[in-house]
C-alpha positions in Angstrom: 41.0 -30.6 -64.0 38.5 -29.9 -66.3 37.7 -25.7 -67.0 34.9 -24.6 -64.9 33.0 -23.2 -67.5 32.3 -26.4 -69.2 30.9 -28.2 -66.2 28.5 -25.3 -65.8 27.4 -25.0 -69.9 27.2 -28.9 -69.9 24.9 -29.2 -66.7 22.9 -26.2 -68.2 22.5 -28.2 -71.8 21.4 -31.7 -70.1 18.2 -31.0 -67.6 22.0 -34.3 -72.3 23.0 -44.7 -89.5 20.5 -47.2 -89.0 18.2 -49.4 -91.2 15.0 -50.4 -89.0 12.1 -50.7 -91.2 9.9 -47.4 -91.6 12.7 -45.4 -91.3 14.5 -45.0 -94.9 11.8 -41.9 -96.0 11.8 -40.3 -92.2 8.8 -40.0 -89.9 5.3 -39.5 -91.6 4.0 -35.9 -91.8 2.8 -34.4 -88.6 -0.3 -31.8 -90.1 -1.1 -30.3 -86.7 -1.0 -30.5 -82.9 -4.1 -31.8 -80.8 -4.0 -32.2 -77.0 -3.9 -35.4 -75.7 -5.2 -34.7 -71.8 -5.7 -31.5 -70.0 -3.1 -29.7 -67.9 -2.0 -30.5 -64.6 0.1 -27.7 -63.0 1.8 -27.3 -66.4 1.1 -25.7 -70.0 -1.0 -27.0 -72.8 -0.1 -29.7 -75.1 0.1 -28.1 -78.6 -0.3 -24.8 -77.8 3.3 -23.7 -79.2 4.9 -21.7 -81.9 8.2 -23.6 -82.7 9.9 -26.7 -82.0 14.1 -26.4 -81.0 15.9 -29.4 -82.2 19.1 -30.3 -80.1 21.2 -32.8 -80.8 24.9 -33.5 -78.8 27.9 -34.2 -79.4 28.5 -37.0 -77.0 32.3 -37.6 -76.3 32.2 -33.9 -75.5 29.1 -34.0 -73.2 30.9 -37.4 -72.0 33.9 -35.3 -70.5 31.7 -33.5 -68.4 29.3 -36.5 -67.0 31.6 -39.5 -67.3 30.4 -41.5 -65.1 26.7 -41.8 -66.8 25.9 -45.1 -68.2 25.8 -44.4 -72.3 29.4 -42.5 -71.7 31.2 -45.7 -69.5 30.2 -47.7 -72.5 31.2 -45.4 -75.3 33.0 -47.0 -78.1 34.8 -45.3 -80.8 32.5 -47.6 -83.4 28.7 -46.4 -81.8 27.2 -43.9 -83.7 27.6 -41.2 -81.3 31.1 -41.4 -81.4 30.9 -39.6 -84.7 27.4 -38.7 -85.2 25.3 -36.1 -83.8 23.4 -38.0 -80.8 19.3 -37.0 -79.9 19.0 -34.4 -77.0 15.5 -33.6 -77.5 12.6 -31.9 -79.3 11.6 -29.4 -77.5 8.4 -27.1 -78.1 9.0 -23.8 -77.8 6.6 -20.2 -77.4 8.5 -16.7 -78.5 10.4 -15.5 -76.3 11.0 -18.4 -73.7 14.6 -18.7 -73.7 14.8 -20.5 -70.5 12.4 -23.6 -72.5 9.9 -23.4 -68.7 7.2 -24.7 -72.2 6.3 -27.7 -70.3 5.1 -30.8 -68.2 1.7 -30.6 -70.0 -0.6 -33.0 -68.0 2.1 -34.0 -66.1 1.0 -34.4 -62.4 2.7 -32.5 -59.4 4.6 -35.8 -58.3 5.9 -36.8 -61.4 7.4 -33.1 -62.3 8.9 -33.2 -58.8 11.1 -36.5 -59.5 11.6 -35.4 -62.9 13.3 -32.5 -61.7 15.3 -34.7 -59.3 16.4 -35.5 -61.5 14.9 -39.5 -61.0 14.3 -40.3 -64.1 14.5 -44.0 -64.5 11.4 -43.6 -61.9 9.2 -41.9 -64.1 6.9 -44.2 -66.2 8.4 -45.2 -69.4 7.4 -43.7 -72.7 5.3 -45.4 -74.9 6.5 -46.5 -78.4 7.1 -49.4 -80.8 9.4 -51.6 -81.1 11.2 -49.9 -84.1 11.2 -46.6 -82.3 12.8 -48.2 -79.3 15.4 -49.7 -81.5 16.2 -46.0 -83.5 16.4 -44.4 -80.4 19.2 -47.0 -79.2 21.2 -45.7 -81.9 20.5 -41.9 -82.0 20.1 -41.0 -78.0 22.5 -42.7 -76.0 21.0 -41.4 -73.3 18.1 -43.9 -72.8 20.7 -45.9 -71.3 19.5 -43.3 -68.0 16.5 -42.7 -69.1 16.6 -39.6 -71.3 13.8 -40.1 -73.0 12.0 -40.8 -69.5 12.9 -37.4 -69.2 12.3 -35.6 -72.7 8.6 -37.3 -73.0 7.6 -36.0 -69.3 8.8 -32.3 -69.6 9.3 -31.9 -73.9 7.3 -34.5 -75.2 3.6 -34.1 -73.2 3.4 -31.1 -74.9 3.5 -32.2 -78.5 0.5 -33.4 -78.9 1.5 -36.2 -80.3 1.9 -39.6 -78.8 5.0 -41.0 -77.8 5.7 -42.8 -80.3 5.1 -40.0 -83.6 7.3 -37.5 -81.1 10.5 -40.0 -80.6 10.3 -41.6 -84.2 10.0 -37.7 -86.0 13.4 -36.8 -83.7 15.2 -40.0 -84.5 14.4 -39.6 -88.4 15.5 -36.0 -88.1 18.9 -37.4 -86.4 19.4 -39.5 -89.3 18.5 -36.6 -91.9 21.2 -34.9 -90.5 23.6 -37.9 -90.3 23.1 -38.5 -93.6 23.7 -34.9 -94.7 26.8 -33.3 -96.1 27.0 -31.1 -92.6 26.8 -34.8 -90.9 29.5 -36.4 -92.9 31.6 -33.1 -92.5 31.7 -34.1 -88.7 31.9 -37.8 -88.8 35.4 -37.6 -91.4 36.2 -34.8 -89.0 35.4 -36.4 -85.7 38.9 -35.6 -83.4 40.4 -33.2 -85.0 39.7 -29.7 -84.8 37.7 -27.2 -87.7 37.1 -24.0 -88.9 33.6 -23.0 -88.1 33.0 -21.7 -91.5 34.1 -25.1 -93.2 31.0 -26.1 -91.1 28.3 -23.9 -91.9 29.6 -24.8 -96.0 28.9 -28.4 -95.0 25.3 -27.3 -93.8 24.7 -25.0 -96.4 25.5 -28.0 -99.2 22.3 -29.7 -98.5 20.5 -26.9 -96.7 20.8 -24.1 -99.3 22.9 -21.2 -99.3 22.5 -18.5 -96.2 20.7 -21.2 -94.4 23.9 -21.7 -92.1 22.3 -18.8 -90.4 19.9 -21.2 -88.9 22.3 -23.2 -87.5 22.7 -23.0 -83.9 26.3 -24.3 -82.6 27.2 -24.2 -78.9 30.8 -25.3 -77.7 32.3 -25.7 -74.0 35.8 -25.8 -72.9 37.7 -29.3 -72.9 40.6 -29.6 -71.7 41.6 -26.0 -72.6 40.5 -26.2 -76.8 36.4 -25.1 -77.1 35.2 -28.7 -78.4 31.6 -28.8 -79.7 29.0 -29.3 -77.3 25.6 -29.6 -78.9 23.9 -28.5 -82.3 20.4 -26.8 -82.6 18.0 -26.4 -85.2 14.7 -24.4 -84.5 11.3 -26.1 -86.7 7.9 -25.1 -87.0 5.1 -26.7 -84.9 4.1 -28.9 -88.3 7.0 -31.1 -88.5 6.8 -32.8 -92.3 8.4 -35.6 -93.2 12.6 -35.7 -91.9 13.9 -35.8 -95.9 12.1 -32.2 -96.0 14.2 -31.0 -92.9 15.5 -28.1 -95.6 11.8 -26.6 -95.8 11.6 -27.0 -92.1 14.1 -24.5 -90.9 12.9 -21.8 -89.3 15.2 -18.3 -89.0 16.3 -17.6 -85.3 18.8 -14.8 -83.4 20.9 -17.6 -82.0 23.9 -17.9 -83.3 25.4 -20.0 -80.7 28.9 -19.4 -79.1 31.8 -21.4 -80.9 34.3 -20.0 -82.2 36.0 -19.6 -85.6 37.4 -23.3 -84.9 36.8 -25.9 -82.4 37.5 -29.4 -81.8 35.3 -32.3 -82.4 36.1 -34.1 -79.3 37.0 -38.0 -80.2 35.4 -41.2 -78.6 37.7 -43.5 -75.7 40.0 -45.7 -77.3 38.6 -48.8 -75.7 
């Protein structure tokens, strides 16, 4: 049986390479925020200070929820089996650890089955056909409606539409792929690490002292802490995803793994 403490972190973090054209150079600068329609028993869109990036580690998450679509089908060949995977982008205001930022312009009835949760009842987000394709790569989770969920609480209150908000995370998941800190963890993936070898990946790419802006959060498996999910905080202006070094903003979080952990591996299927 699996520790308790894991079921509760992962329920608590889960309200949970590719070459499609556009995406080589990362999403296009994103200058400032503008509401797209008023409030509706919510917040504002764009009135935020920060963004937190959070992005899983899926065949951990996938111990704690396997019965979810995205994990049933896991192979150790997808992307998520050694990649960082898409949580969310999440807009942030100082202070507001819980992340309650949210649900701007979202009507009553649809924050009420969002919170179900019912996702796959929600109204589907609205992007193009190269977004959709990314996201089938980076967020597993679409497979039950993640990003139903991410655009209705995270995502309304952006500013942007749809389709800028879920092709700037995707090119950030690939910026990160693509980095020293993600290759670290995909030659890694199964076996377990010393935090600090880590934060020397990240700091490679991401300049030296900047692993102090790296947020990493593990969760018991089977006895060993295995890593959970990553965070990153940015500001409100995202700029394009090859300038995710310039983006990083400072933050108190220093998440809760260890001095090593395991980087749980896919199903042998």
């Amino acid at each position: 049986m699996k520790n308790p403490s894991f079921w509760l972190l992962a329920a608590a973090l889960l309200a949970g390479p590719m070459s499609a054209q556009g995406w080589d150079n990362g999403a296009p600068a994103i200058e400032k925020q503008v509401p797209v329609r008023p409030p509706s028993g919510g917040h504002v869109a764009g009135r935020f200070d920060s963004y937190t990036f959070t992005m899983s580690w899926e065949p951990a998450f996938c111990e704690g929820k396997p019965s979810v679509h995205e994990c049933e089908t896991m192979t150790s060949d997808r992307f998520d089996a050694t990649h960082l995977a898409l949580h969310g982008l999440w807009p942030d205001q100082d202070g507001d650890a819980s992340h309650s930022y949210g649900y701007c312009g979202v009507s009553a009835s649809d924050q009420s089955r969002d919170k179900a949760p019912t996702w796959c009842s929600l109204r589907e987000p609205s992007y193009s056909d190269a977004t959709h394709a990314a996201l089938l790569t980076v967020m597993p989770g679409v497979d039950s409606c993640l990003d139903h969920h991410e655009w209705t609480k995270h995502g309304s209150c952006s500013g942007l539409t749809a389709d800028q908000y879920f092709a700037a995370a995707a090119a950030l998941v690939q910026q990160v792929a693509a980095s020293s800190f993600g290759q670290y963890l995909a030659a890694h993936a199964g076996q377990t690490v010393a935090a600090a070898d880590a934060v020397a990946a990240f700091e490679q790419d991401f300049g030296a002292g900047s692993g102090s802006k790296l947020v990493m959060n593990c969760a018991s498996v089977r006895g060993s802490s295995a890593l959970l999910e990553v965070r990153l905080h940015l500001p409100t202006a995202l700029r394009p995803a090859p300038e995710l070094k310039a983006m990083l903003l400072s933050t108190g979080d220093r998440g809760n793994c260890p001095s090593s952990f395991v980087l749980d591996p896919a199903p042998s299927r």
